[in-house]
PyMOL CGO cylinders between C-alpha atoms (Angstrom):
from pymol import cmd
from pymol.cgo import CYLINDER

trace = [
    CYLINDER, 7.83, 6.54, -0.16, 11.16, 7.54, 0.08, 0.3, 1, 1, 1, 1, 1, 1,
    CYLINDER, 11.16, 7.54, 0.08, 13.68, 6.76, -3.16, 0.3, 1, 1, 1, 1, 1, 1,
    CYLINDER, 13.68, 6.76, -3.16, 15.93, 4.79, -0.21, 0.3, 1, 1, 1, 1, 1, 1,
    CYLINDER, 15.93, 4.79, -0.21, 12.91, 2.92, 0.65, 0.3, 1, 1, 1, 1, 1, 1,
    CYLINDER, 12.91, 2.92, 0.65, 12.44, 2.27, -3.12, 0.3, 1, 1, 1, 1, 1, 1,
    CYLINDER, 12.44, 2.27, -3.12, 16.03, 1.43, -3.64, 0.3, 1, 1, 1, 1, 1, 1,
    CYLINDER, 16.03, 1.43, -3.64, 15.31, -1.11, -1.21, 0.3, 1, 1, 1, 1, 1, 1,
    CYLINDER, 15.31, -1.11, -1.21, 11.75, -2.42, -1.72, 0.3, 1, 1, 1, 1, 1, 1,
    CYLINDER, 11.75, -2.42, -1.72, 12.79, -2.63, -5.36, 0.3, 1, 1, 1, 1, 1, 1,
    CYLINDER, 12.79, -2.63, -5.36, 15.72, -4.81, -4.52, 0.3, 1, 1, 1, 1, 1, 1,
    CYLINDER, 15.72, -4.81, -4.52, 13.44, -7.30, -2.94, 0.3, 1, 1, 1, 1, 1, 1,
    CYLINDER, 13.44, -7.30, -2.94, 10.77, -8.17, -6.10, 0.3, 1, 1, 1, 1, 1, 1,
    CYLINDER, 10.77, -8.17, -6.10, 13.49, -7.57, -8.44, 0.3, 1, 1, 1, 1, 1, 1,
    CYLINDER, 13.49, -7.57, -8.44, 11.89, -3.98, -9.98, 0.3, 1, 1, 1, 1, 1, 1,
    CYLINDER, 11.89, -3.98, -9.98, 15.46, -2.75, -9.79, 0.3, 1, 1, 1, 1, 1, 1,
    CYLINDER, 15.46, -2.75, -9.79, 17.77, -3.65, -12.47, 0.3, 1, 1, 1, 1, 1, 1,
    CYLINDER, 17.77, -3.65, -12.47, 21.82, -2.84, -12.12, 0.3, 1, 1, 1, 1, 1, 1,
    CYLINDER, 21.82, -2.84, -12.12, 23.03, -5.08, -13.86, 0.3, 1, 1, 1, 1, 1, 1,
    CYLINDER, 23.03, -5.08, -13.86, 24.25, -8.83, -14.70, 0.3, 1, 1, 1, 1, 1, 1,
    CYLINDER, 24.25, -8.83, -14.70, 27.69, -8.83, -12.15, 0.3, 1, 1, 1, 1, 1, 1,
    CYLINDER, 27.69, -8.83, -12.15, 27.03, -10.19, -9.26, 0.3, 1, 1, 1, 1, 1, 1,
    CYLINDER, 27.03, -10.19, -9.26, 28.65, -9.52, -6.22, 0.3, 1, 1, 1, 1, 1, 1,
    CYLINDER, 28.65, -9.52, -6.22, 31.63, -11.01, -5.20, 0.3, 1, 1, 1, 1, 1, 1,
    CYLINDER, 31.63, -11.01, -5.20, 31.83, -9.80, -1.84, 0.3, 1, 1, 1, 1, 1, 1,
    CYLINDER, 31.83, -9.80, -1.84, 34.86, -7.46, -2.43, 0.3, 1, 1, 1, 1, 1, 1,
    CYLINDER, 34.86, -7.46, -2.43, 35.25, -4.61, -5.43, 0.3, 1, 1, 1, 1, 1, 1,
    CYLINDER, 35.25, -4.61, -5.43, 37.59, -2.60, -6.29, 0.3, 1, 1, 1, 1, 1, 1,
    CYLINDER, 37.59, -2.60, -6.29, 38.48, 0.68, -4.38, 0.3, 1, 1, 1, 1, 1, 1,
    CYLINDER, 38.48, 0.68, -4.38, 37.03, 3.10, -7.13, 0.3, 1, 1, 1, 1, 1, 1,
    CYLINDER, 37.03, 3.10, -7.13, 39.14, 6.48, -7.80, 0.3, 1, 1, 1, 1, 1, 1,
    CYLINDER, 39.14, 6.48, -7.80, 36.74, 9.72, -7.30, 0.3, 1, 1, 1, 1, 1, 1,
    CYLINDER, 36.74, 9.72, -7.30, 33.66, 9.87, -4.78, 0.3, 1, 1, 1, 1, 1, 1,
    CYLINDER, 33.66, 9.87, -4.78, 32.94, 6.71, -3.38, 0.3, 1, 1, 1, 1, 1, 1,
    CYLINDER, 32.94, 6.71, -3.38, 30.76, 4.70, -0.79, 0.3, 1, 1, 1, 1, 1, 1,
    CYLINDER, 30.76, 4.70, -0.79, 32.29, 1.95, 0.74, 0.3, 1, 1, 1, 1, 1, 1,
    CYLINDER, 32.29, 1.95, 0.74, 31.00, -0.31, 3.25, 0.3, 1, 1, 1, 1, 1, 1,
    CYLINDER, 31.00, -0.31, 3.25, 31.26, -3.57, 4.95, 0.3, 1, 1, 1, 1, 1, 1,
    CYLINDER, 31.26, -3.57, 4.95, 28.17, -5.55, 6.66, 0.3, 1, 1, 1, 1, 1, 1,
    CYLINDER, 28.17, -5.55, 6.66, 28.24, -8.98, 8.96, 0.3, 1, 1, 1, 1, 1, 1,
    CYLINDER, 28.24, -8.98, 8.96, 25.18, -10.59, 10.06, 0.3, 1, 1, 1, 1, 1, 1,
    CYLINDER, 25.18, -10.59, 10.06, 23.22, -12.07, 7.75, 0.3, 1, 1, 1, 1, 1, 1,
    CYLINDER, 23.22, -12.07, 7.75, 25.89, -12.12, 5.17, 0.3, 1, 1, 1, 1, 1, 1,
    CYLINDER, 25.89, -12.12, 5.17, 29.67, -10.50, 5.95, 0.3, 1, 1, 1, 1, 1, 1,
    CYLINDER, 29.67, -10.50, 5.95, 31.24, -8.75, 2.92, 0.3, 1, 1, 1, 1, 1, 1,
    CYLINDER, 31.24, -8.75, 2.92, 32.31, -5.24, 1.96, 0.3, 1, 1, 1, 1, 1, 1,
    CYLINDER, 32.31, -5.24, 1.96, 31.90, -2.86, -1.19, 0.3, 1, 1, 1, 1, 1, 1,
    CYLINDER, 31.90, -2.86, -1.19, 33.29, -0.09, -2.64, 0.3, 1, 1, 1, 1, 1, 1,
    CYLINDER, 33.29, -0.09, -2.64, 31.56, 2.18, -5.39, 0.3, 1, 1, 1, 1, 1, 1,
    CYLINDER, 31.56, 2.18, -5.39, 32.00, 5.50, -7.77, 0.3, 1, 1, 1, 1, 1, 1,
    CYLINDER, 32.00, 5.50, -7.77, 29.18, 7.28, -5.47, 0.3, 1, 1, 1, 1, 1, 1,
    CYLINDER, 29.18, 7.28, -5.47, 26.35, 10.21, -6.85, 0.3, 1, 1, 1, 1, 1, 1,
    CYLINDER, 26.35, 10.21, -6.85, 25.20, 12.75, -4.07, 0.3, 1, 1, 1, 1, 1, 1,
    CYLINDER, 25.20, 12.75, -4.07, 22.02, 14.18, -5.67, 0.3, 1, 1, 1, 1, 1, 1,
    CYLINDER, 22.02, 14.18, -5.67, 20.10, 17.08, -4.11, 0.3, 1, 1, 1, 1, 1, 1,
    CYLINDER, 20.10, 17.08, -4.11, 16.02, 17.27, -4.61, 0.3, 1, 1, 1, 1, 1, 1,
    CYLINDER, 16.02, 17.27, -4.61, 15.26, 19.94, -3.82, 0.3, 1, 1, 1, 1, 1, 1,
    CYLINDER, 15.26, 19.94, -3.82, 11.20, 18.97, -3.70, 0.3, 1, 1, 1, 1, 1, 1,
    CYLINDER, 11.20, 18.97, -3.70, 11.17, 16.66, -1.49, 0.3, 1, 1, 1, 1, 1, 1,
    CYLINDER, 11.17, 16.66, -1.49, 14.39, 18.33, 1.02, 0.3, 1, 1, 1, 1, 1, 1,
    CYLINDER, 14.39, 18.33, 1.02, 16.87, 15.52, 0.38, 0.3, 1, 1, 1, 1, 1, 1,
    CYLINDER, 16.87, 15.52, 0.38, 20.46, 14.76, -0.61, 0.3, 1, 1, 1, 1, 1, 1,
    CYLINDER, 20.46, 14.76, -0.61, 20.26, 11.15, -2.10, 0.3, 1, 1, 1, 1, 1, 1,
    CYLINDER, 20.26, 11.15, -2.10, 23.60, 9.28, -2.64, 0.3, 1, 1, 1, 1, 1, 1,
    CYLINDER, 23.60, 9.28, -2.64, 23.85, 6.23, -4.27, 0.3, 1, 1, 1, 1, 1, 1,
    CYLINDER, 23.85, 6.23, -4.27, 26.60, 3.66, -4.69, 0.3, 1, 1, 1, 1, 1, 1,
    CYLINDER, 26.60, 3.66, -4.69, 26.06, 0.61, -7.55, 0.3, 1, 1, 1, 1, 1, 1,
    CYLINDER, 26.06, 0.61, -7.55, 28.22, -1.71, -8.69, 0.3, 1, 1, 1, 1, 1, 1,
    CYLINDER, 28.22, -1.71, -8.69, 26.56, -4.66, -10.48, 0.3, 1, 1, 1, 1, 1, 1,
    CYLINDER, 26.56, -4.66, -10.48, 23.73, -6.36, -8.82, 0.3, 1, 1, 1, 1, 1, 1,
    CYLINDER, 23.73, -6.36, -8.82, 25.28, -4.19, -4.99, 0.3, 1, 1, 1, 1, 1, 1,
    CYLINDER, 25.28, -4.19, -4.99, 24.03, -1.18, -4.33, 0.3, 1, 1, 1, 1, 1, 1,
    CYLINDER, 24.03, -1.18, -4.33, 23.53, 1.26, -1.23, 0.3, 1, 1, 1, 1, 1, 1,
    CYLINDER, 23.53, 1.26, -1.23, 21.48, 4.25, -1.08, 0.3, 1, 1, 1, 1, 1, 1,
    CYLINDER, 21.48, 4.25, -1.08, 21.39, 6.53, 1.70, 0.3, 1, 1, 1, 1, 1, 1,
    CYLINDER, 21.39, 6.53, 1.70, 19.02, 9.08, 1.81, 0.3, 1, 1, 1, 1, 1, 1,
    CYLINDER, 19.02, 9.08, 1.81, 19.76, 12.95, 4.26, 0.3, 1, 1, 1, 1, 1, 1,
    CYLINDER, 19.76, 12.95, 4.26, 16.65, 15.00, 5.34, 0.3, 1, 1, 1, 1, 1, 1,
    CYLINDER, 16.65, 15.00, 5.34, 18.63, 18.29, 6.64, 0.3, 1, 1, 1, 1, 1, 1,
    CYLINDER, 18.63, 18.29, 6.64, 16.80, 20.41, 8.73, 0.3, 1, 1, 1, 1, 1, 1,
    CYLINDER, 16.80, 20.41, 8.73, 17.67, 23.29, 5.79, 0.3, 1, 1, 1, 1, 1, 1,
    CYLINDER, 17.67, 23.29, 5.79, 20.73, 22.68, 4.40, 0.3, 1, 1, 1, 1, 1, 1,
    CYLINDER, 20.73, 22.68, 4.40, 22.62, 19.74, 3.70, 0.3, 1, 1, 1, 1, 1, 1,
    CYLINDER, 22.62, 19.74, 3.70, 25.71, 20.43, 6.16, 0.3, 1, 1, 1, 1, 1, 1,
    CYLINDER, 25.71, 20.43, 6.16, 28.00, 18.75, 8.02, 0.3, 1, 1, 1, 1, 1, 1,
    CYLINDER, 28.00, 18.75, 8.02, 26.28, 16.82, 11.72, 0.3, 1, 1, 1, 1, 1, 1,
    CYLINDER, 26.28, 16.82, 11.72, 24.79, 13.50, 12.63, 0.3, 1, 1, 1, 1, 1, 1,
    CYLINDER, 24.79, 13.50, 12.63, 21.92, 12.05, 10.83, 0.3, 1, 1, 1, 1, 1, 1,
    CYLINDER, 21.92, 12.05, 10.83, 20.33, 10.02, 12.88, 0.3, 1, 1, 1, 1, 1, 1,
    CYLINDER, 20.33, 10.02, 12.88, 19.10, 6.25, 10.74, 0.3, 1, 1, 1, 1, 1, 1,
    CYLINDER, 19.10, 6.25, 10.74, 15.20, 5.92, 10.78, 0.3, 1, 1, 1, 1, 1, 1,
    CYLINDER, 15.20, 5.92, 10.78, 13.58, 3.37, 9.31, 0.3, 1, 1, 1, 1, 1, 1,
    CYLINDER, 13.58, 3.37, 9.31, 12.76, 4.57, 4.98, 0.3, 1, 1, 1, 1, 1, 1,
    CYLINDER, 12.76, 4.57, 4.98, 9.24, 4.68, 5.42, 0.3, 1, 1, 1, 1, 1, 1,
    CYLINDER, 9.24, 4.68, 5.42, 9.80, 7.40, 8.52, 0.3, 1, 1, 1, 1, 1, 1,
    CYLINDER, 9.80, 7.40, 8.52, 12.78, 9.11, 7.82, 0.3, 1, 1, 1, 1, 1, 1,
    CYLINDER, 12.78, 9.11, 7.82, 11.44, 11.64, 5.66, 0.3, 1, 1, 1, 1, 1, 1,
    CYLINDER, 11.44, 11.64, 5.66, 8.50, 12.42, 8.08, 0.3, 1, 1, 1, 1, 1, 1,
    CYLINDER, 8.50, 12.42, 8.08, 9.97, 13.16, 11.39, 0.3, 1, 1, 1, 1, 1, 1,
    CYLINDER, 9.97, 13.16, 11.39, 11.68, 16.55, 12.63, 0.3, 1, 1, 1, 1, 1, 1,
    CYLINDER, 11.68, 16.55, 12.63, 15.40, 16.61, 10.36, 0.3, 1, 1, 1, 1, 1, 1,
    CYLINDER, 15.40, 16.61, 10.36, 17.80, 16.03, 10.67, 0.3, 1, 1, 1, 1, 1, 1,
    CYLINDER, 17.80, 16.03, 10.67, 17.25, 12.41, 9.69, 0.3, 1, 1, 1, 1, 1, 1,
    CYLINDER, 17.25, 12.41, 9.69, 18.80, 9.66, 7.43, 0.3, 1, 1, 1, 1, 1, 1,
    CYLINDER, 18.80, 9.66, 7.43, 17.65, 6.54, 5.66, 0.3, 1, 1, 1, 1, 1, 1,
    CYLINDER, 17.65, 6.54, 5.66, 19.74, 3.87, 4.58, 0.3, 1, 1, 1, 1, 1, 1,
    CYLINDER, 19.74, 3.87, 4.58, 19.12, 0.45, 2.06, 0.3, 1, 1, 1, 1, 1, 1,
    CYLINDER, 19.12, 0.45, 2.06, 21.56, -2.35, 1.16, 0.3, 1, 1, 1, 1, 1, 1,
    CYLINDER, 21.56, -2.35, 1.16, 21.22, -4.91, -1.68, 0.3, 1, 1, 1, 1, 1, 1,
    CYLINDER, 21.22, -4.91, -1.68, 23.22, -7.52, -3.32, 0.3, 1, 1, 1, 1, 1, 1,
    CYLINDER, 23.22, -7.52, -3.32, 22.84, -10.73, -5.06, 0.3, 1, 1, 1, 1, 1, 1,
    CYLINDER, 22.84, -10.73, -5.06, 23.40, -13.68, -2.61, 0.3, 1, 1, 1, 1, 1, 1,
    CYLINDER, 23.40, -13.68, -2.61, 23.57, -17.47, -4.25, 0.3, 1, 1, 1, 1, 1, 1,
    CYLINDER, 23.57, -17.47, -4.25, 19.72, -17.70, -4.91, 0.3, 1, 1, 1, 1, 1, 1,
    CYLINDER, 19.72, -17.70, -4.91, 18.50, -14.84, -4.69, 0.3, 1, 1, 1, 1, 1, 1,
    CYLINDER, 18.50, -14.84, -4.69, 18.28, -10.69, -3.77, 0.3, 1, 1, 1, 1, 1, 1,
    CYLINDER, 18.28, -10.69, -3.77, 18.63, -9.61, -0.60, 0.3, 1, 1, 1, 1, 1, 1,
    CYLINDER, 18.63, -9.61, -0.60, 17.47, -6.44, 0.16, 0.3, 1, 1, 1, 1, 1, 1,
    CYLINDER, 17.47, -6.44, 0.16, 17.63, -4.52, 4.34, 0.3, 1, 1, 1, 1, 1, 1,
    CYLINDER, 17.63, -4.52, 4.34, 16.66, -1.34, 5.44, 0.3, 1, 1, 1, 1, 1, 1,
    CYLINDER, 16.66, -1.34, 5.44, 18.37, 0.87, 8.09, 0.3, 1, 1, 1, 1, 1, 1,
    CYLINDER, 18.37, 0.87, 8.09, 16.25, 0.79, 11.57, 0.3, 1, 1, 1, 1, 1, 1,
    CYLINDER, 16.25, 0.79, 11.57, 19.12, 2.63, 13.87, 0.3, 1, 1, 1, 1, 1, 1,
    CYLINDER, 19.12, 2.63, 13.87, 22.71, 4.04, 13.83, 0.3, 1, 1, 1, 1, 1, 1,
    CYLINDER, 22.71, 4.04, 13.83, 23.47, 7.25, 12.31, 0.3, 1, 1, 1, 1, 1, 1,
    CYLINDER, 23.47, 7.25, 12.31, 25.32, 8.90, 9.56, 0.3, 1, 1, 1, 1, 1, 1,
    CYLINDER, 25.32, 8.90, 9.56, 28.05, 11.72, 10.50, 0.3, 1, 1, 1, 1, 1, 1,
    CYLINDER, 28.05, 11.72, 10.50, 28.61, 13.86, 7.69, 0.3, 1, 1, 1, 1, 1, 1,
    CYLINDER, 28.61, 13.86, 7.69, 31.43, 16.61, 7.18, 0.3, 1, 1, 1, 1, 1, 1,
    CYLINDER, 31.43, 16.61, 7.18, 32.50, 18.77, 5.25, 0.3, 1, 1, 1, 1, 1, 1,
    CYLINDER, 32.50, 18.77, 5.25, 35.88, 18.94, 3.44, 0.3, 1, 1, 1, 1, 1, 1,
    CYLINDER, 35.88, 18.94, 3.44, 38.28, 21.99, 2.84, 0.3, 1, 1, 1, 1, 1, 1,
    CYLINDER, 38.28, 21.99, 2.84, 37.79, 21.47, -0.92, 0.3, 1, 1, 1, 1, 1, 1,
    CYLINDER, 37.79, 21.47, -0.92, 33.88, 21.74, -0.81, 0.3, 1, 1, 1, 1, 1, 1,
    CYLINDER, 33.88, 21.74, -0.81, 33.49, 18.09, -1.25, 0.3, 1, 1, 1, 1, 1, 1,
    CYLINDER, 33.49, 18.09, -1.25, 31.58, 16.19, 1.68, 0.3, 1, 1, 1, 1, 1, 1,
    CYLINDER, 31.58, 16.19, 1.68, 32.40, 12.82, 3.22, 0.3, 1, 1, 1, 1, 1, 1,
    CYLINDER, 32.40, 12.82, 3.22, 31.97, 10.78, 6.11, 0.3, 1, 1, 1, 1, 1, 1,
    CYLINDER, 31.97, 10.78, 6.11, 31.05, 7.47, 7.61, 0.3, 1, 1, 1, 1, 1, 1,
    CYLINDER, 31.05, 7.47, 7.61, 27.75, 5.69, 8.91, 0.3, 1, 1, 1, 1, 1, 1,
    CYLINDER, 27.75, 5.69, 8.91, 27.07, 2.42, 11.39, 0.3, 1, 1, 1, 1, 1, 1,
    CYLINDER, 27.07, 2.42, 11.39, 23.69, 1.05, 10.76, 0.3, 1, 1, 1, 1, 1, 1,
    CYLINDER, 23.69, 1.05, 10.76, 21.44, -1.61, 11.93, 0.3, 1, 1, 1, 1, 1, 1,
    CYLINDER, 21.44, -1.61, 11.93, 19.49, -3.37, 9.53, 0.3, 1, 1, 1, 1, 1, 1,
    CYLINDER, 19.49, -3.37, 9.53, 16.73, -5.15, 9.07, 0.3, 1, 1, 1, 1, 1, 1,
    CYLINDER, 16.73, -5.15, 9.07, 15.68, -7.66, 6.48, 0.3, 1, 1, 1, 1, 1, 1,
    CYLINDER, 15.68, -7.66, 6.48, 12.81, -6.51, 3.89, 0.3, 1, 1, 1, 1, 1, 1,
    CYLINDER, 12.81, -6.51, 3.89, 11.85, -10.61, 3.05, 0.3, 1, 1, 1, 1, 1, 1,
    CYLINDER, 11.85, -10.61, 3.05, 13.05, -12.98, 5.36, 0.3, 1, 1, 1, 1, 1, 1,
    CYLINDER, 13.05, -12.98, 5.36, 16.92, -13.46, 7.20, 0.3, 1, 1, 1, 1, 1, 1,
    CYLINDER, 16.92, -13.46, 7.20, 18.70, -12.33, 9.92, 0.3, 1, 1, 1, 1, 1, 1,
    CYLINDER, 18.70, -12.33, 9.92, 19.38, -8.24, 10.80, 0.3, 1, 1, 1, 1, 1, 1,
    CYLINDER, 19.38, -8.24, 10.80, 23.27, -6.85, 10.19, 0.3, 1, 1, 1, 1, 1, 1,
    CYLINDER, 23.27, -6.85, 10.19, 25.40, -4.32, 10.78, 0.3, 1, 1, 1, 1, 1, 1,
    CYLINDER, 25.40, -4.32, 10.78, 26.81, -2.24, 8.62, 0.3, 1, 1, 1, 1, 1, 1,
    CYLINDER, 26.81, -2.24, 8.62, 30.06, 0.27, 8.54, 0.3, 1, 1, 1, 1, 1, 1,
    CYLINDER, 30.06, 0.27, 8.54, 30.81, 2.67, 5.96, 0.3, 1, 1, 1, 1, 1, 1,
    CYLINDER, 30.81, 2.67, 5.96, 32.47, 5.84, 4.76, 0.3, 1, 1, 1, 1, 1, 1,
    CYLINDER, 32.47, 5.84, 4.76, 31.68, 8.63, 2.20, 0.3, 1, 1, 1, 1, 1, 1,
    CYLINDER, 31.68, 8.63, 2.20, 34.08, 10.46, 0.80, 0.3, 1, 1, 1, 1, 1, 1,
    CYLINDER, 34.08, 10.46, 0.80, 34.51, 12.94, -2.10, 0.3, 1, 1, 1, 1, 1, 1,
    CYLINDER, 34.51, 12.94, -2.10, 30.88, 13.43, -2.77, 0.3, 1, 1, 1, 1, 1, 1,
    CYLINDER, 30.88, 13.43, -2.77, 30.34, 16.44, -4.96, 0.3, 1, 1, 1, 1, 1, 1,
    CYLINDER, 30.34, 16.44, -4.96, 26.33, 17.72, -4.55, 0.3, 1, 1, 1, 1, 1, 1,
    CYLINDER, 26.33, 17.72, -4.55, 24.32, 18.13, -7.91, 0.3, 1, 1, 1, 1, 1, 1,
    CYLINDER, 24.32, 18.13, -7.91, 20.67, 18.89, -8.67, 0.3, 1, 1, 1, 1, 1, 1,
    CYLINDER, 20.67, 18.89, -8.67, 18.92, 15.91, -9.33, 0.3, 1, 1, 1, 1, 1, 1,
    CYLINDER, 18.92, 15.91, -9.33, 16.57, 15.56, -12.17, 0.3, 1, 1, 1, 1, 1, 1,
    CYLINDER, 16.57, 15.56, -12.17, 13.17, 17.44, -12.37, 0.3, 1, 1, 1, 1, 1, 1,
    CYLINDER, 13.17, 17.44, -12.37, 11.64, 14.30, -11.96, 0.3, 1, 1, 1, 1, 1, 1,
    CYLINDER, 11.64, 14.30, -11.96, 12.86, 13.34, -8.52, 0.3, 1, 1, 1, 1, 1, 1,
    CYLINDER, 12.86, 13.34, -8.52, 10.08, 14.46, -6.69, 0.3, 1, 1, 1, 1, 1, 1,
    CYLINDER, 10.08, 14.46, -6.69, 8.07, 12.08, -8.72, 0.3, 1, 1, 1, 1, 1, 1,
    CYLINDER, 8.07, 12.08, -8.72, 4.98, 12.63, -10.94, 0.3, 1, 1, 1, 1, 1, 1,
    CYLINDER, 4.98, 12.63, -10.94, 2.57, 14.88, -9.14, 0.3, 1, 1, 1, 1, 1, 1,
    CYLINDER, 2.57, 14.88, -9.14, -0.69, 13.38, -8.30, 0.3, 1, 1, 1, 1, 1, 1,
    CYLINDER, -0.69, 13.38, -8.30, -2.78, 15.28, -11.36, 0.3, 1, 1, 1, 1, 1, 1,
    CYLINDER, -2.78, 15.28, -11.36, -0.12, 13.70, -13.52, 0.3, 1, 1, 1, 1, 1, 1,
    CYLINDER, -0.12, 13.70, -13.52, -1.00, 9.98, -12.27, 0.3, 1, 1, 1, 1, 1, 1,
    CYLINDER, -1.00, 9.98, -12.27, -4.91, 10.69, -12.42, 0.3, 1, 1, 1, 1, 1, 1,
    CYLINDER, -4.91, 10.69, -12.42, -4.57, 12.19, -15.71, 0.3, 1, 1, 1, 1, 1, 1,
    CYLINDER, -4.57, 12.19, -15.71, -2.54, 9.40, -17.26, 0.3, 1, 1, 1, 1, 1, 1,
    CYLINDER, -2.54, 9.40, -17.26, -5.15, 6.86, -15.41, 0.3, 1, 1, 1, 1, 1, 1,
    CYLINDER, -5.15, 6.86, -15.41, -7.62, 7.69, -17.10, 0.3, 1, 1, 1, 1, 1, 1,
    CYLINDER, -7.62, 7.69, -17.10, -8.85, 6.17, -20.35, 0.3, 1, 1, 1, 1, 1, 1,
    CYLINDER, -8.85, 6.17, -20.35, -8.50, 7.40, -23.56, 0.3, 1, 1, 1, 1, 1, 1,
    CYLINDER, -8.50, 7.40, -23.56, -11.49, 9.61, -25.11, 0.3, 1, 1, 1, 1, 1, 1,
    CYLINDER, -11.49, 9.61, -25.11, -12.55, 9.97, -21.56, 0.3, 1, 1, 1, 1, 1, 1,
    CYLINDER, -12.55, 9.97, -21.56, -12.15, 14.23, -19.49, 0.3, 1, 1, 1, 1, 1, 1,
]
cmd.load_cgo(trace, "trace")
């Protein structure tokens, strides 16, 4: 599964913690790289968040994320070699990472009155560039679909000033003789 499709399957039985703020449907422009966005639909608001562009280089994707208490948005690039600037088409998380790149993902969450809503990008696309100074930005219209229960939306956004770093060794997950290892019981080969 991809880490978007985690981002947002997390969001939806609460495995994902942020934090206690909720969201109050507008934040603060942040200084630095940022993600902001703004979704109607099922809910209309907009956010605005201090962004992380994170290459893995396992698994062939640039993962950026945008949190700001309990709001988040993770977007998730499968270049066909290297992350550069073109259009990304949106598949849905649980596709994205195997079709023929280039490719995107996207997830939303945020903290309605009752509870966490959680959607997954089905369509749109993500248009990446790159900037004179190295950084990359951008902007992204996708549709969305609900990962519970609700109505779809669509959502708007820009990137801008994202600066690429390795992510952790651990982002391509534990490998699988890792997981059988650790499954088994103690005093057992």
């Amino acid at each position: 599964m991809t880490s978007v499709a985690h981002f947002a399957t997390a969001s939806a039985v609460g495995l994902f913690v942020f934090g206690a703020a909720g969201c109050t449907g507008k934040a603060e422009a942040p200084r630095g790289p940022r993600v902001s966005v703004r979704w109607t639909g099922a809910d209309t608001a907009s956010f605005s968040a201090r962004a992380v562009a994170e290459w893995c280089a396992p698994r062939h994707l640039l993962e950026i994320r945008a949190v700001a208490g309990d709001t988040g948005v993770g977007i998730a690039l499968y270049p066909p070699d290297t992350v550069d600037a073109g259009r990304y088409p949106i598949r849905r998380p649980d596709v994205a990472d195997t079709i023929v790149p280039p490719s995107a993902a996207v997830a939303l969450r945020w903290f309605s009155q009752t509870t966490v809503m959680g959607f997954q990008g089905d369509s749109g696309s993500v248009i990446l560039e790159r900037r004179p100074d190295g950084t990359l930005g951008g902007r992204f219209t996708a549709g969305a679909r609900p990962l519970v229960t609700g109505t779809r939306l669509r959502a708007s956004g820009t990137l801008d000033g994202l600066r690429v770093v390795a992510a952790p060794s651990d982002c391509a997950g534990r490998p699988p003789a890792d997981s059988a290892k650790a499954a088994q019981p103690s005093g057992t080969d």
